[in-house]
N, C-alpha and C positions, 0 to 999 in steps of 0.2 A: 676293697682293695686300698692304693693309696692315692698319695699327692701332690701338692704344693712342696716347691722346695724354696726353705728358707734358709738364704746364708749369711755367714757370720763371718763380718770382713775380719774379726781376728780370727780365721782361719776355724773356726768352727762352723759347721754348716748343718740346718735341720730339712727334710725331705718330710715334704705334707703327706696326709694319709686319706682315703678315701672313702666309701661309703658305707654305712648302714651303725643304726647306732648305738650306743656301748650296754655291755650285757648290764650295769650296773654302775650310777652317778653317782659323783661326791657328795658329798652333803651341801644341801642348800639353804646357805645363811642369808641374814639380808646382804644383798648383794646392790652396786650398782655400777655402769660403764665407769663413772669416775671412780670408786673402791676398787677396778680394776686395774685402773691405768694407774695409778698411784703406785699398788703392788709390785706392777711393773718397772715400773720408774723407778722403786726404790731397790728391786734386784737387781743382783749380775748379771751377766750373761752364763757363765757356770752356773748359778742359781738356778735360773730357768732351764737351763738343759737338764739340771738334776732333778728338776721337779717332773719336765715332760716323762723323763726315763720312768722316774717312780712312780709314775700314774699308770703308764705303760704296765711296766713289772706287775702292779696293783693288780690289775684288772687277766692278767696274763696268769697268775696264781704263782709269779715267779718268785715274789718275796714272800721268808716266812710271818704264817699270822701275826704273829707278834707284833712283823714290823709294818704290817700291811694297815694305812691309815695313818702312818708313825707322823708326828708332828716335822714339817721340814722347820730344822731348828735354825736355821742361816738365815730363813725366808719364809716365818710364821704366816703371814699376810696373805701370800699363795695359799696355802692349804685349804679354807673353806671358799674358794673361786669356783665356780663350775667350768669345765675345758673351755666350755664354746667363749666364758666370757676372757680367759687367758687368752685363747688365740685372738683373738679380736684385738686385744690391748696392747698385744706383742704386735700387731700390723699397725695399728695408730702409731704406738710410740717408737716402730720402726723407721720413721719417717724419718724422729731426729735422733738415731741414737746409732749403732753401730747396726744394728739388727734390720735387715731388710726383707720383704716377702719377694720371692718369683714363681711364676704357676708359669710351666716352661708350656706347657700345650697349645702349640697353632692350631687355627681352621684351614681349612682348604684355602682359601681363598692367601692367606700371610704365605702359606710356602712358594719358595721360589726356584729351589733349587730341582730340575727338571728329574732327575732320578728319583729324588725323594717324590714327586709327583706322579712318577709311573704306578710305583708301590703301594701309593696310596688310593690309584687306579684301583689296583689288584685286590684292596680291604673291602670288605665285604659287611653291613650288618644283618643279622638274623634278626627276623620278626618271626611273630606267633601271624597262623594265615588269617586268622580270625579280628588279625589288627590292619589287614589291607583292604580294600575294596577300591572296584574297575570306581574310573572316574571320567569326565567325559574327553574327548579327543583324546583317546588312545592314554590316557594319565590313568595314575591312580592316586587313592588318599589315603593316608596313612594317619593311623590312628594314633595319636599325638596328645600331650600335654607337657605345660612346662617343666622346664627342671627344680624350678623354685616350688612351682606345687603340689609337686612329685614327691621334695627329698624336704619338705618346710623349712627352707631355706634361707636364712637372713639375706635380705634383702645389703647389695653389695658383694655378695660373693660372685665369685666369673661364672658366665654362662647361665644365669639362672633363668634371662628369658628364652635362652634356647628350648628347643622341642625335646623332648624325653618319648622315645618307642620301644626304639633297640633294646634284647634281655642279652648278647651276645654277640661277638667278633669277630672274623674270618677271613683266612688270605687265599686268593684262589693261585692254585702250584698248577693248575693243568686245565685244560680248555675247558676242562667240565668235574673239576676237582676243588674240592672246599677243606682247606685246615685248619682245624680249630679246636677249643677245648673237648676234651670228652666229655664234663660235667654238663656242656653245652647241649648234649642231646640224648633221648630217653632211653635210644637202645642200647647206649655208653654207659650211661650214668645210673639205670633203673631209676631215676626221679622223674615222677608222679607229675611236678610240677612243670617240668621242661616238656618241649612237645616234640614227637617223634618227626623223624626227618623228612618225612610225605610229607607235615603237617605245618613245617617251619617254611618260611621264606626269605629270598638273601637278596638284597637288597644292593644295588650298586650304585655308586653318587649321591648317595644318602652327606649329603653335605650345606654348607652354609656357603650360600653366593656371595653373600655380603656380610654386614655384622648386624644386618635386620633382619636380614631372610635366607630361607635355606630354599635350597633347589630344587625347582618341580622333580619331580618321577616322572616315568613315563614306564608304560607296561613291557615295556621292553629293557626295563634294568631291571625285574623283577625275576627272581629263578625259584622253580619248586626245589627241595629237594625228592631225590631218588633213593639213593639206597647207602646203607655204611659202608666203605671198604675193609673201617679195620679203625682201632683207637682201642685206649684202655681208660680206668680211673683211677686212679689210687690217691685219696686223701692227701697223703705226705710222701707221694714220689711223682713219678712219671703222669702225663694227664692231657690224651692228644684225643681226637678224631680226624679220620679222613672221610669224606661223605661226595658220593656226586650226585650232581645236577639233573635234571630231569634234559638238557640241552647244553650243549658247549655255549660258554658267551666267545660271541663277537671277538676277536682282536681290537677292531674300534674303538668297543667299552672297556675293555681291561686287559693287559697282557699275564701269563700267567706268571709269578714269582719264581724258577727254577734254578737262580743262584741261591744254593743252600752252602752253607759251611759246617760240615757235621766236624770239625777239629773243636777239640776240647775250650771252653772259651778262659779265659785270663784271669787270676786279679784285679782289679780295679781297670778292666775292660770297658773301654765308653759303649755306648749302647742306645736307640731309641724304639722308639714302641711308638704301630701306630693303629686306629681301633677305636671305637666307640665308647668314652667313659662316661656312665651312668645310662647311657643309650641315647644320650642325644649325639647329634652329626660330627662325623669323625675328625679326630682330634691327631696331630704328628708332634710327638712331645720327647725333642733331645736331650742332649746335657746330662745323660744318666751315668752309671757304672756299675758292675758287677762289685758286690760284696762278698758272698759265700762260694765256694765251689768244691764242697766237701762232696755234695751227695753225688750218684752216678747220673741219675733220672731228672735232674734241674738243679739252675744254680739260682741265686738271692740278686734282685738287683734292690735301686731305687729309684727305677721306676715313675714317674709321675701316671697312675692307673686307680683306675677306679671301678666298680661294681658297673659291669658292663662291656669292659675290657677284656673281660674273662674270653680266649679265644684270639687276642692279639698279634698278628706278628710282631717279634723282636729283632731287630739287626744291631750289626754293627756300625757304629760309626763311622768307621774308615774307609771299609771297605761297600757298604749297603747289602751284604751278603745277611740273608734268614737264619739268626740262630736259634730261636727259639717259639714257644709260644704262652703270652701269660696265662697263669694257670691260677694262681692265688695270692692276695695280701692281704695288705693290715686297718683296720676300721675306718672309714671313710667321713663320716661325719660325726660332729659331736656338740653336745644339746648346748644352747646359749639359754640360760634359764630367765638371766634377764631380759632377752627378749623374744621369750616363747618361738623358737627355733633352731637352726644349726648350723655350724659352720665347717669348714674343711678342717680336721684333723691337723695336728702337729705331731712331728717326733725328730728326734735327732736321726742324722744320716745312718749313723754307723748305731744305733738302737733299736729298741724294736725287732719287729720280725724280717721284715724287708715285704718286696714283691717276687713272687718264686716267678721259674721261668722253666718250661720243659725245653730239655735240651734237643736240638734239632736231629741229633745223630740217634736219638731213639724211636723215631719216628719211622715206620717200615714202609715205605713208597712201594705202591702196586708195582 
C-alpha cells in the first residue's frame, strides 16, 4: 500500500507509499549517499516531482516504450539513483531546503483525542492461530519479529524496531461482528495463502504502551473467528467481509463502531485511517483526503497505509463517522542499493494510484 507524506511548502505536496518491493529497479550505477544528495541539491522541486511521477508511470506500463527509461533531460543526475537512495537524499536535504518529510501515523499511546480512542478501541488485528500461543497468567505470546527484519529496512526509518505479526485489519461494527477486507479471508478471497476464519484470530489492544514496548495480551483480547456473514472481492472494485466471532467482546474492551455514513463521500474530503500498517501495533494516521470518486464500489485517498492495513477502518474527519474500508494501494517499499535495504516509498499526492477505499454504503449489514 502507501505512506509517508511529504510536503512542499510551495504548495506542492508528495504522499509516501508503502510496502512490498518494485516489480523491477533502475539501473545500478556506482552510486553513493553523497552522488545522491548532490542530485538532489542540484534539482528542483518540479524536477523531483517529475522524476517521482516518471518512475511511477515506468514501472505502471503507463508511459509508452519508447519513453519508458527516457533520460530526464532537466535532471540528467537523477536517472541512474536507485528510489531508495532518492528518497533518503530528498529527507536529508529536506532539512534545509523547502522540501520536508511527515509520516503523519500515531501510536496508541500519542492520541489524545478521546473519540478517536474509542475507535481505535474498536480496530482489531488478524493473526494466523498458528502465530499465538497460551502464555502464563492467563497472557498469551504472540509470534512476532521486527519491522526492520521483516521488511530489510534501512536503519532510520519510523517503527523499525517495532513488532511485525499482523497480516490484516479489522473494525468490530457489533458485539460479535468483524469488518474487514474480503481479500483478508479465504472463503472471500479463495487464496490459498490467507487462513480461513475458524483459523484466524483478532486480536484487541494489539498496541505500543510506550515507544519501547507494546502491551501485554491477555487471553481474553484474543477472539476465534466463527463463521462469514457476507463480503465480496473484486480486484478493482468493491472488497469487504463481514465475519463473526466465536463470542461477543466485552463492552469493557471495545465498543462496537455503528456510526456508519453510507452518503457518497466528497472531493478532496479529509479522512483518517486507523489499522495495522505492515502488521506491527496499530497505527491512527490523519491529515488525508479523497482524491478519486469516479467508481461506484470505492474511492482514491492518500491515505498514509501500508501492507497490513489491508481491512482498515476509514472515517471522516469531521465528523468520526465509518466511510469506508482500506482495500488496496501503491508499492510500499523501495531498494536502497547503496545500502543493501529499503526505504518508504515516494510519490506525489495527486500521482500515482492512490490508496483505494471500499465505500461504506456497499457494505450489506446482517
Amino acid at each position: 500500500m502507501k505512506r509517508m507524506v511529504l510536503e512542499w511548502l510551495s504548495r506542492l505536496s508528495f504522499a509516501a507509499l508503502g510496502v512490498q518491493l518494485l516489480a523491477a529497479s533502475l539501473p545500478a550505477l556506482a552510486q553513493t549517499a553523497s552522488d545522491a544528495r548532490k542530485a538532489v541539491k542540484d534539482s528542483s522541486d518540479e524536477q523531483l516531482r517529475r522524476e517521482f511521477q516518471r518512475r511511477f508511470d515506468e514501472r505502471s506500463g503507463v508511459l509508452p516504450e519508447e519513453k519508458a527509461g527516457a533520460r530526464n533531460v532537466e535532471s540528467p543526475s537523477l536517472l541512474h539513483l536507485d528510489d531508495g537512495a532518492i528518497v533518503e537524499a530528498v529527507r536529508l536535504e529536506g532539512r534545509s531546503r523547502v522540501i520536508y518529510g511527515t509520516d503523519e501515523r500515531k501510536d496508541w499511546y500519542e492520541i489524545t483525542n478521546p473519540r478517536v480512542q474509542a475507535l481505535a478501541r474498536a480496530s482489531v488485528a488478524s493473526f494466523r492461530a498458528t502465530d499465538i500461543q497460551d502464555g502464563p497468567n492467563g497472557g498469551v505470546q504472540l509470534k512476532l519479529r521486527s519491522l526492520q527484519d521483516a521488511q530489510r529496512l534501512c536503519t532510520g526509518e519510523k517503527f523499525v524496531s517495532q513488532p511485525m505479526g499482523a497480516f490484516c485489519s479489522g473494525t468490530l461494527v457489533g458485539p460479535d461482528l468483524v469488518l474487514t477486507a474480503g481479500h483478508c479471508v479465504r472463503e472471500i478471497s479463495g487464496l490459498g495463502a490467507v487462513p480461513a476464519v475458524t483459523s484466524t484470530r483478532f486480536v484487541f489492544g494489539y498496541q505500543m504502551a510506550s515507544a519501547s514496548a507494546h502491551a501485554p495480551i491477555s487471553s481474553a483480547q484474543v477472539f476465534s473467528g466463527k463463521e462469514i456473514v457476507g463480503g465480496t472481492m473484486n480486484p478493482k472494485a468493491e472488497d469487504w467481509a463481514l465475519l463473526r466471532l466465536s463470542r461477543p467482546v466485552p463492552a469493557t474492551l471495545a465498543e462496537p463502531v455503528s456510526n456508519w455514513d453510507p452518503t457518497p463521500v466528497r472531493q478532496d474530503q479529509r479522512v483518517f485511517v486507523i489499522g495495522y500498517p505492515s502488521g506491527i501495533p496499530i497505527k491512527y494516521a490523519p491529515g488525508a483526503t479523497v482524491r478519486h470518486i469516479s467508481d461506484p464500489g470505492f474511492f482514491v485517498t492518500n491515505l498514509d497505509t501500508f501492507g497490513g492495513n489491508s481491512g482498515s477502518g476509514v472515517y471522516d474527519e469531521v465528523t468520526n463517522r465509518l466511510i469506508g474500508v482500506l482495500v488496496r494501494g501503491e508499492t510500499d517499499y523501495v531498494p536502497d542499493k547503496t545500502r543493501s535495504c529499503y526505504r518508504a516509498n515516494i510519490c506525489p499526492t495527486s500521482g500515482c494510484r492512490g490508496e483505494d477505499v471500499t465505500r461504506i454504503g456497499v457494505v450489506r449489514k446482517p
